[in-house]
N, C-alpha and C positions, 0 to 999 in steps of 0.2 A: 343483205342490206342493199335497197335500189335508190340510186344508182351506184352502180361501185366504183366507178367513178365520176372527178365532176370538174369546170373547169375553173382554174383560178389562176391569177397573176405570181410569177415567179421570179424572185431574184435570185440569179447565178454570179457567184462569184467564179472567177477565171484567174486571178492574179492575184498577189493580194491590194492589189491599188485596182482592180478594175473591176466590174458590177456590170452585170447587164438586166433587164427584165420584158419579159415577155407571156404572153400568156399558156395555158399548157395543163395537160390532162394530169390530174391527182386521183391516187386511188382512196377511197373512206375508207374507213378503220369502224372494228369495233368499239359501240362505246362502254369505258370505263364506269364504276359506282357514282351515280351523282353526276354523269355528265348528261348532257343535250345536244342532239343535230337540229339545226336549225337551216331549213332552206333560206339563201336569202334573197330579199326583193329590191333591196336598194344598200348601196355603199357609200363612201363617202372618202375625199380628200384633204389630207389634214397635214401640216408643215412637217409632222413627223414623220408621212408616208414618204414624203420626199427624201427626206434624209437617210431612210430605211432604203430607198429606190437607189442611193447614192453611196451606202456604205458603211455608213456613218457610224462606229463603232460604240457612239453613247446610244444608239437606240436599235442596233440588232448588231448580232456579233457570230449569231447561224447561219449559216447559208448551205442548203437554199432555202428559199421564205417567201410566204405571202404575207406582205404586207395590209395594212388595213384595219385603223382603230375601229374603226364604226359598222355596224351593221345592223340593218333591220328586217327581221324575219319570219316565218311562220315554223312552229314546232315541229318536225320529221318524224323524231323518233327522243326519248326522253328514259332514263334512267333514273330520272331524279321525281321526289314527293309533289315538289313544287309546281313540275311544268307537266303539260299532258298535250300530245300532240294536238295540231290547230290552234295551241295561242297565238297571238301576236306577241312577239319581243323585242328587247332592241337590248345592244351591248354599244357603250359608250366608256371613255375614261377607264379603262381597265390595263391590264398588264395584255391584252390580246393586240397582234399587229407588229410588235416589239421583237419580243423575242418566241411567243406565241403564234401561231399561224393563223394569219388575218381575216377581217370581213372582205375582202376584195376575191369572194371565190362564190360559187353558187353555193355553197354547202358551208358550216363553219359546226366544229365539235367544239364547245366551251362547257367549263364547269358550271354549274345551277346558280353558284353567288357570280357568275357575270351578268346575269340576263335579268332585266327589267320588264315585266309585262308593259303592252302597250294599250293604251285609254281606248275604248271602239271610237270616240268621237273626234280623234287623232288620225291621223294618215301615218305608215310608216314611210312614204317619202317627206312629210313634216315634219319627221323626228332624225331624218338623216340631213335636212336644211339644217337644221341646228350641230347635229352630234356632237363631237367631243370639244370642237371650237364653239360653238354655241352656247353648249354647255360653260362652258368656262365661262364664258360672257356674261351669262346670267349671275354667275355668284360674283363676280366682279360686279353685277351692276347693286344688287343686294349688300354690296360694301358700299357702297356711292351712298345708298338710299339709307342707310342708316347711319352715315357719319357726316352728311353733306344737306345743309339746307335748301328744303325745293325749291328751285328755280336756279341754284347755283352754279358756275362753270366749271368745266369741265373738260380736259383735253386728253383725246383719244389717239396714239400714236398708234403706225401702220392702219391707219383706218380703211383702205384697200383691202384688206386679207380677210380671215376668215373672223376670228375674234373681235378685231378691230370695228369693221362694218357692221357688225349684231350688236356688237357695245353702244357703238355711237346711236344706232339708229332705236335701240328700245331707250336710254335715255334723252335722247331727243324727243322720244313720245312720251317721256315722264316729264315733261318741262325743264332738263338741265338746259342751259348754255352751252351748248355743245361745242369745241373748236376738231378738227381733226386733223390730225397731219401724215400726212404721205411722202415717201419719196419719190414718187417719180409724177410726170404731166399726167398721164392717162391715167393714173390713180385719181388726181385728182376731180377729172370729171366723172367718174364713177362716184365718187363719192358723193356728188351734189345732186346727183341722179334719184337719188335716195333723201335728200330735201336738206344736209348740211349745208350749209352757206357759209360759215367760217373755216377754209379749208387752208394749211400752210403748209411750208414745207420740211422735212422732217431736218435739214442741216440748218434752220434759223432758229430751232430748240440750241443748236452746242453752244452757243455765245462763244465769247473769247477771253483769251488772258485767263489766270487760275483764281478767281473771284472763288470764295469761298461762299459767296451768298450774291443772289443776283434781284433783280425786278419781283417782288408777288407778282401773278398771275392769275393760279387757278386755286379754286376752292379741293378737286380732287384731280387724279389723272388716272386714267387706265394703261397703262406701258407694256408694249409688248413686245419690247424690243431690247431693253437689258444695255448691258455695254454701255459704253460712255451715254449714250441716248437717257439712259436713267441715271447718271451719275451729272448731269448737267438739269435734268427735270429736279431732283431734289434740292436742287437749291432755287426755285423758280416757283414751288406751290406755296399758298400762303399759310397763312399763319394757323393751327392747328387742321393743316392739312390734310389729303389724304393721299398717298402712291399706291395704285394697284400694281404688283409685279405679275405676269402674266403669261411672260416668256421671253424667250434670250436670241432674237433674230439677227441682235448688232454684236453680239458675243453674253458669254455666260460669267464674267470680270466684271465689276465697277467700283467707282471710288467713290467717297466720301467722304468729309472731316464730320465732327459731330455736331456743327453749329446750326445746320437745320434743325434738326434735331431738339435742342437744348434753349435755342433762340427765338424759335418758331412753334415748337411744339408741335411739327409736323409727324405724322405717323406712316412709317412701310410696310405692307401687308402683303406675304403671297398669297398665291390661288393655289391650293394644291387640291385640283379635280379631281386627281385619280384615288384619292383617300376618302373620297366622299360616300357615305354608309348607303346602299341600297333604297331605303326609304327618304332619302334626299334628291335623291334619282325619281324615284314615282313622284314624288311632289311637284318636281321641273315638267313632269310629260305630263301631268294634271294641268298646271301653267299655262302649258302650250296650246291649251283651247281656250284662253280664258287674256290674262295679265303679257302672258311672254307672245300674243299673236299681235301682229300689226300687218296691213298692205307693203309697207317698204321691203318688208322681207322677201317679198316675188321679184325685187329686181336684184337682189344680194347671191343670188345663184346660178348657173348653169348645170342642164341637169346633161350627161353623156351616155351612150350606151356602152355598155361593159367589154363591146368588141373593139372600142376607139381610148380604152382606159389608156394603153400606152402613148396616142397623140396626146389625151390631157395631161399623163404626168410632165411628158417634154415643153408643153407649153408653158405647164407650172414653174418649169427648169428655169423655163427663158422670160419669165416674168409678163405673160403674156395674157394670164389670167387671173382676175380679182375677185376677192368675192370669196362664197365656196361652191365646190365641184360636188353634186352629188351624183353617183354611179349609178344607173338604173342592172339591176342584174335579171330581170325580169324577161323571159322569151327563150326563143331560138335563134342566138346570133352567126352560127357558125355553118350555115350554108353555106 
């Protein structure tokens, strides 16, 4: 099999408190019944590669590991009915990156039910702008649009990050009201960069005192931040509401009494992506040339070359980049 080896990002563990990642030659493997080698052309960074880059034992507990939910690629070599070398494919939302060994390498072995063929009239660096945070995006927004009257608002927390900014900026191109909130200043103008105009900030969501119920507000919310963040949002949406849950970046706890609920007739809903069937996957990469494309989305990413992956993840560390990171793995970087 050529090549025998190939190079990918690795985390080492050294202690059990300390982690390091760096890049580093891996050898391939035979493939198994039903598996696929997949060259890949572009990667992608996603809140959980960071936490995987950091240790984080709810999302990788192997080490060593390459990390990396997202990958899009062309076929190598194929074991399986489905794929036949030179498709184009792409693995999003899956168990790979986790505790699986990642797209963040040139080469990636996954089973047949990972991989989604890719549309010709698609780019596979257009399907790594979206990946698994995009992805998510979109069926959040598919909740908005079916529980939420057009033109109604709508407040997108973390609107800065990867979810956040694809959420706000395709229901802003659907006619929602869009509000966004950020935590930090320089989130903020990123975000208007992209044509929100109602931007706050993420601690004028917690209000004060233990109010059981506070101000209507919003007709839906996208929340991606969990922890008190969504535990002061639900009492804040209006009256048969909508909360998308989305992700836990203020913590994975929150509270409630049940008077939203019961008073309000508000409704909680999570996103769970990675459960999502195969053919739910092809229908979003269908989208992507058609419903889920807009201009805003050229300013919502930085792309990097695969040999400065570890300058992005420390900038990711240090909150220093917004938006999403997509990897280019493409070339010869290691002259």
């Amino acid at each position: 099999m050529k090549p025998y080896h190939y190079k990918a990002l690795v985390i080492e563990k050294s202690t059990p408190r300390v982690f390091s990642y760096h890049l580093s030659e891996l050898p391939n493997r035979e493939l198994s019944e039903s598996e696929v080698l997949v060259r890949v052309h572009y990667s992608s960074l996603n809140y959980k590669d960071i936490l995987s880059c950091q240790g984080n034992p709810a999302v990788t507990r192997r080490f060593p590991h390459t990390p990396g939910l997202d990958a899009g690629g062309v076929v190598e070599r194929s074991n399986s009915s489905k794929f036949k070398a030179g498709d184009k494919v792409a693995v999003f939302c899956t168990p790979m990156g986790m505790n699986h060994s990642g797209g963040l390498a040139e080469y990636i072995t996954v089973p047949e039910q990972w991989l989604v063929k890719v549309p010709d009239q698609i780019s596979l660096m257009q399907v790594m702008v979206f990946g698994t945070a995009g992805y998510t995006s979109t069926l959040a927004v598919e909740e908005i649009i079916k529980h939420t009257p057009p033109g109604g608002s709508v407040l997108v927390t973390g609107a800065s990050g990867g979810v956040g900014s694809i959420s706000a900026i395709l229901l802003n191109k659907l006619g929602f009201k869009v509000t966004a909130s950020v935590s930090r200043e320089q989130g903020e103008a990123f975000v208007k960069s992209f044509g929100i105009k109602d931007v706050i900030k993420t601690n004028s969501l917690l209000g004060k005192g233990s109010h059981n119920l506070l101000p209507q507000k919003w007709d839906a919310i996208v929340d991606v931040a969990g922890g008190e963040v969504l535990s002061a949002l639900l009492k804040q949406v209006k009256e048969e509401g909508l909360v998308i849950a989305t992700g836990l970046a203020a913590g994975t706890h929150f509270s409630s009494t049940v008077l939203p609920f019961i008073l309000r007739g508000i409704t909680l809903k999570g996103i769970n992506a990675e459960g999502s069937s195969t053919e739910k996957k092809s229908d979003f990469l269908h989208k992507l040339a058609s419903e889920w494309n807009c201009d805003e989305l050229s300013t919502v990413y930085r792309l990097v070359q695969f040999k400065d992956v570890c300058e992005a993840i420390r900038a990711y560390e240090s909150h220093q980049i917004f938006g999403r990171v997509v990897v280019n793995m493409e070339g010869n970087y290691y002259e």
